[in-house]
N, C-alpha and C positions, 0 to 999 in steps of 0.2 A: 268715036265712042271712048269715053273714060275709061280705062282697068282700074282694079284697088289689088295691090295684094296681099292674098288673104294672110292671115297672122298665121305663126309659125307652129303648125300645130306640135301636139305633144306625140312626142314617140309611145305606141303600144306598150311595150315592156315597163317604159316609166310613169305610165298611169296603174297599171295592174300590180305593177313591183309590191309595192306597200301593201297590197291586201288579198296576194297570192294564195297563202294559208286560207285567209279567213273565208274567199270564194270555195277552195277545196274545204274547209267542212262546211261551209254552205251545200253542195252538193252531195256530201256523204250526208250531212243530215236529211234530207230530201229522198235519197234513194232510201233510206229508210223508212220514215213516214210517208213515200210514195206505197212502199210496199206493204204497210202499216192500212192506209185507206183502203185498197182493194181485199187484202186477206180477210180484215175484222168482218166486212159483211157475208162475203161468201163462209166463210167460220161458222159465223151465226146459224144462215139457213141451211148448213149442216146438221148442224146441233140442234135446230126445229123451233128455232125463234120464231116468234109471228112475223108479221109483216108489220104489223104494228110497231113493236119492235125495232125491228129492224131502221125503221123510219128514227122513231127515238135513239139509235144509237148513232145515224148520223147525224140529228138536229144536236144532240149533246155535244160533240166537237164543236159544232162550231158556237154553240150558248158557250161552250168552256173557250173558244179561242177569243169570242167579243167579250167576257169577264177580263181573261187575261190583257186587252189595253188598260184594262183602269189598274189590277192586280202589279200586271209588269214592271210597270215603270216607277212604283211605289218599292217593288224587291230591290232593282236595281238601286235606288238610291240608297236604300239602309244599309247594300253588303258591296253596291259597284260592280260593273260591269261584268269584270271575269269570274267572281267568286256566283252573282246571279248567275252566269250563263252556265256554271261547271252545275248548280244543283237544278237547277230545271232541265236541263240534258240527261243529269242521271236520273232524276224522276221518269222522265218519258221511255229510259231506256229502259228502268225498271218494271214498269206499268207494261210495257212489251212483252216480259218475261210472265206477267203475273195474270195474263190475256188466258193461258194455255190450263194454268195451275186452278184458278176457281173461273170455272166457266157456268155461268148464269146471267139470267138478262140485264137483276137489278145491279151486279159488280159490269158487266158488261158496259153498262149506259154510264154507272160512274170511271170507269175509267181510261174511258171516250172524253169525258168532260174535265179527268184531269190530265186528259194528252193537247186535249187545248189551248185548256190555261198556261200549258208550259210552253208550248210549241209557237203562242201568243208571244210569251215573254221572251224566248229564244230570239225570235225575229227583229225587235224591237229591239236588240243589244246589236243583232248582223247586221241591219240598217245605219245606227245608228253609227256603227264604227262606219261601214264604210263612206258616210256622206262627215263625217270627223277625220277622212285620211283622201277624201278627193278635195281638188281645187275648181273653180269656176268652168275651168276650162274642160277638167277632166271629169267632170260629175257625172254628164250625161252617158257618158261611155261608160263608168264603171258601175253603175248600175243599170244599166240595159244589159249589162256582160251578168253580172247579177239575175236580174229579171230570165234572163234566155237558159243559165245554168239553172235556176230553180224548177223549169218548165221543161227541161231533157230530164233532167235528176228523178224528177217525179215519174216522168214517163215512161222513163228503162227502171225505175224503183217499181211502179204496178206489173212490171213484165215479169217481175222477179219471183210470182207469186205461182208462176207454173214448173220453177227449177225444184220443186218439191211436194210430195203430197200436202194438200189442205188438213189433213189430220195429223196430230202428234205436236210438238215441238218444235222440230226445225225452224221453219219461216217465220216463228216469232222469234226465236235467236238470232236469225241473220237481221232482221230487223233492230233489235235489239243490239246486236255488235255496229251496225253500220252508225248509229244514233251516239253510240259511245264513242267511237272513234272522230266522231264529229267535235267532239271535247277537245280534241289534244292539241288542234293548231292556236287554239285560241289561249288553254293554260300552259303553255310552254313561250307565249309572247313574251317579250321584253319591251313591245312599246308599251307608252304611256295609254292609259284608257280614256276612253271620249270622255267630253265633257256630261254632265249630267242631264238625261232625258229630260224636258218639258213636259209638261202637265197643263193640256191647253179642256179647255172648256167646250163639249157638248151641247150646243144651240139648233137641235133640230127647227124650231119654227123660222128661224134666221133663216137656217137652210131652203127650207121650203118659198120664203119669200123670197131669195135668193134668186134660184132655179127651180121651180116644180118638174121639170120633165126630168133635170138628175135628179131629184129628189123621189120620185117616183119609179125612174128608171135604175136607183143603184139597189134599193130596195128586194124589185122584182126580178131584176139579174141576179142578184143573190138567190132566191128563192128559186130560178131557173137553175142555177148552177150546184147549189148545196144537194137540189134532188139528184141532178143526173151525178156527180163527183159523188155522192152516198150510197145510190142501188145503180147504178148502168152495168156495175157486176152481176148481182143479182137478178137486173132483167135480162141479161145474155143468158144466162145458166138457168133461169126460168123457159127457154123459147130452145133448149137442147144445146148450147153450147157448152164443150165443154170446158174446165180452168183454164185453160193455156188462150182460148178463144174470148173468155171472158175477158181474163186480164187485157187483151192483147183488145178488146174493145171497149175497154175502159183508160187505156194507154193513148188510144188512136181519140178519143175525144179530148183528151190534154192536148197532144198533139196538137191538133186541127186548133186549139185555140189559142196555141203559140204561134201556129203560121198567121193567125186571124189578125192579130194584133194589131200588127204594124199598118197591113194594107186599108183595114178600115180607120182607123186613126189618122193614117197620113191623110185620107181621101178627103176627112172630116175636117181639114185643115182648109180645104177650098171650096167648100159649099157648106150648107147650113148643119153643123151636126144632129141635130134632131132627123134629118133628111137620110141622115146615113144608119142613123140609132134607127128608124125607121123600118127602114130597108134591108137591116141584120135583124127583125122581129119580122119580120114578114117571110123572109127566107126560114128564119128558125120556125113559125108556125108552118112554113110548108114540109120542112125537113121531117119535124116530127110528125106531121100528120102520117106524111109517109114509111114512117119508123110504124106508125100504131096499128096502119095495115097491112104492112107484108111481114112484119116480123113474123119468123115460124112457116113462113110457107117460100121462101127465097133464101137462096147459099147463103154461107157466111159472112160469103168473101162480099156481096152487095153488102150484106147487115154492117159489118168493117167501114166500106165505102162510107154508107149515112152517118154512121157514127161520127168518122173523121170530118164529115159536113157539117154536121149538128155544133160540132166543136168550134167548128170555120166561122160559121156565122151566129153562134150562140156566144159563148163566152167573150168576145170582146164589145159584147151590152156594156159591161160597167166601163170600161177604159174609153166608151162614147158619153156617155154618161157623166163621170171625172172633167173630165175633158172640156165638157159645154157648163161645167160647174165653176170650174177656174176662167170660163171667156167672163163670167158675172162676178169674182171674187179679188177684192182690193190685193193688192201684193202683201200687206202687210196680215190679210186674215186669210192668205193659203193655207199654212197650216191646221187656222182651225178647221176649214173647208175640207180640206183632205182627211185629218182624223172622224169628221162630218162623215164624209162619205165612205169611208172602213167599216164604219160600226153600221153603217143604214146596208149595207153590202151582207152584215154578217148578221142583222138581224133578220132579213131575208134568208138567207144562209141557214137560218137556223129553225125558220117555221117551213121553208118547202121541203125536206124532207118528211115532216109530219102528213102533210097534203098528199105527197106523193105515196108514203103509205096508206094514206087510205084510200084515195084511189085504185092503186095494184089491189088493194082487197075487194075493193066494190066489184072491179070491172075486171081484174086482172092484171100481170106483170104489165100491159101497155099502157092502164094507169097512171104512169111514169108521163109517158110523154105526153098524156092528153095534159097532165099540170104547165107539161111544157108549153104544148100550144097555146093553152089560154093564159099564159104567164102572156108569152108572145099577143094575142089581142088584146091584153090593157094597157101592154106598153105603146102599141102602134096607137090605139083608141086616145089614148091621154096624149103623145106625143103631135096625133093630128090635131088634138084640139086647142094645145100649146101654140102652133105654129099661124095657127088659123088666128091668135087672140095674141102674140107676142115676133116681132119681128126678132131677125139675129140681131146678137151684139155685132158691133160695126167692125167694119175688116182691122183698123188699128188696135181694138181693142183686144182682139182673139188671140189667147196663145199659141204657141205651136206646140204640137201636140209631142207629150211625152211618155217614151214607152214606160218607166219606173214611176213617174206620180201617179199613172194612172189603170195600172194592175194590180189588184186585189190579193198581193204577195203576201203582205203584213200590215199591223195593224200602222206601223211608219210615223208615230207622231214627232217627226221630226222637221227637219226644215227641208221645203219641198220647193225647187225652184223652177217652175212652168215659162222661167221667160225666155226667149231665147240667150247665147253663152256670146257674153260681151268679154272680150281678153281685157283682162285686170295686170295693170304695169309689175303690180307684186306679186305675180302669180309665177313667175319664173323664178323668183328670191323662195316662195314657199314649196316651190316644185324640189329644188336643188335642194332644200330645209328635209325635208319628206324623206329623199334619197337615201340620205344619211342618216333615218331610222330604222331600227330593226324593223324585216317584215313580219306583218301578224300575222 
């Protein structure tokens, strides 16, 4: 048997080095918009928002976060990089502050939609640096290092929301300090800023031709996920949990679809992803089924348990979805694919929390999941019937699967590379180049 071996990888330290800071307020910005998501609704149905409501103030983030891809990358060009990312950080930090001072539903839903728009343009400047300060080799790691801090950041940022009364001030200020301080590593840089965002083109019917079952599947994962990441506070604390329980089951389904990621993705690498996209809709209709009928009559600590399942087999829908989008998409139109699939993710994103409000009104707080369920029977519905009428792409043609192109982070219209990491002879000349820059 032949050995080969393998190329020299890159040390830990000297892929991270360069972009230390900007991971750290990656995650300070996160824990505060984590703790930003969970507060505002529970806030709300203190304050005796409808449910209606409530619905519209999470669809508005994310209509304001899919604005901010076309918005974003148009600031950044007129002011560049660091000066866009200093005023859309203090915009969002402000809009924190100004949560607590005029509290009503119609200021409420606006300035949801303008925590979007920024928190949009924000991400698209942290992407952007970090795939301008990796090399071929080191891509994949630094932002999967990326991808995993924005998914802990968010989840101890929604726990953050029981360290103090729901009423008053406080936890819109700690929100607000954490968003700011997320500013600093980035204006105090001395590197050079990335090159200038692209402006790629929105071709959903390409899409659709494309792949229908990601096409359908980034959609209604959006729409699965924007309801539960909107009210799963509010449905805790509807069924007698109280803050600390809520948070703490709104944290536990981030969670569960941080652990999710990887394991269905990789799986989806050796049999047909539709077969696995599948198989997390079937498990997700049975999760929430059983979310719709014990809730309120079983511990907590079961309620926790589902939650963190729901998250398990729920939310890594789009990163299956992504995934069988790129086994169909030329190398050279990933990018638009990917920005494709952001905005179909967020337009989903942004009509289920509507659904899911009216549901919890019709029927009640389990309305929530019943959107869930049946979000889960059209994907599996459409999904069988794809498979039934379209064989896989062929094993050379599939990529392997990537945790950062294909998590619903940000909007990332940058250069997304799904192939597998071919060592590039000048990659040790750009590594050592890199070194020798301040870190951002």
């Amino acid at each position: 048997m032949t050995t080969t071996t393998p190329p020299e990888s890159v040390p830990l330290s000297r892929a991270l080095a360069p972009v230390a800071a900007l991971l750290l307020g990656t995650g300070l910005l996160y824990l505060g918009h984590g703790l930003q998501m969970t507060l505002v609704p529970l806030r709300a149905e203190l304050e005796g928002f409808g449910s209606l409501t409530l619905g519209l103030i999470g669809a508005t983030y994310f209509a304001g976060f899919l604005a901010g891809c076309f918005v974003g990358p148009t600031l950044i060009q007129r002011a560049g990089h660091i000066r866009a990312f200093a005023a859309m950080v203090s915009l969002v930090s402000a809009v924190a502050l100004a949560f607590p001072l005029v509290v009503g539903e119609l200021s409420w839903i606006f300035f949801r939609f303008a925590t979007g728009v920024c928190i949009s343009g924000v991400l698209v400047i942290i992407e952007s640096w970090l795939n301008d300060k990796s090399t071929s080799r080191t891509r994949g790691f630094v932002m999967s290092t990326y991808v995993i801090i924005t998914y802990l950041a968010m989840t101890l940022g929604q726990l953050g929301v029981a360290i103090q009364p729901l009423t008053g001030f406080a936890l819109f200020s700690i929100s607000s300090i954490l968003i700011s301080l997320a500013a600093v590593p980035v204006a105090l840089t001395r590197s050079v800023q990335p090159a200038p965002v692209p402006k790629v083109r929105f071709r959903p019917l390409r899409l659709w031709r494309i792949a229908p079952a990601a096409f359908v599947g980034a959609i209604i994962a959006g729409a699965m996920a924007g309801s539960v990441l909107s009210l799963s506070a509010v449905f805790a604390v509807s069924y007698g949990f109280s803050t600390s329980e809520a948070a703490t089951f709104a944290a536990v389904i981030v969670l569960g679809g941080a652990m999710g990621q990887y394991p269905f993705g990789r799986t989806s690498d050796f049999v047909d992803r539709r077969l696995v996209l599948l198989a997390a809709a079937l498990a997700t209709i049975a999760v929430s089924v059983i979310l719709m009928v014990v809730a309120g009559s079983v511990s907590p600590g079961i309620i926790l348990g589902l939650g963190f399942l729901l998250g398990f087999v729920m939310l890594p829908g789009y990163a299956l979805a992504a995934a069988h989008a790129y086994d169909w998409t030329e190398f050279e139109d990933i990018v638009e694919t990917s920005v494709g699939m952001t905005l179909l993710y967020g337009l989903g994103s942004t009509v289920g929390p509507m659904l899911a409000s009216v549901a919890m009104l019709v029927i009640g707080p389990s309305g929530i999941m019943l959107v869930v369920a049946v979000s889960g029977v059209i994907i599996a519905a459409f999904v069988l019937l794809r498979i039934a009428t379209r064989n896989a792409p062929a094993e050379e043609d599939r990529a392997e699967f990537d945790l950062y192109a294909t998590t619903p982070i940000g909007p990332a219209p940058n250069e997304v590379d799904v192939t597998p990491l071919v060592p590039d002879p000048d990659d040790e000349a750009d590594i050592a180049m890199r070194e020798d820059e301040p870190a951002v």
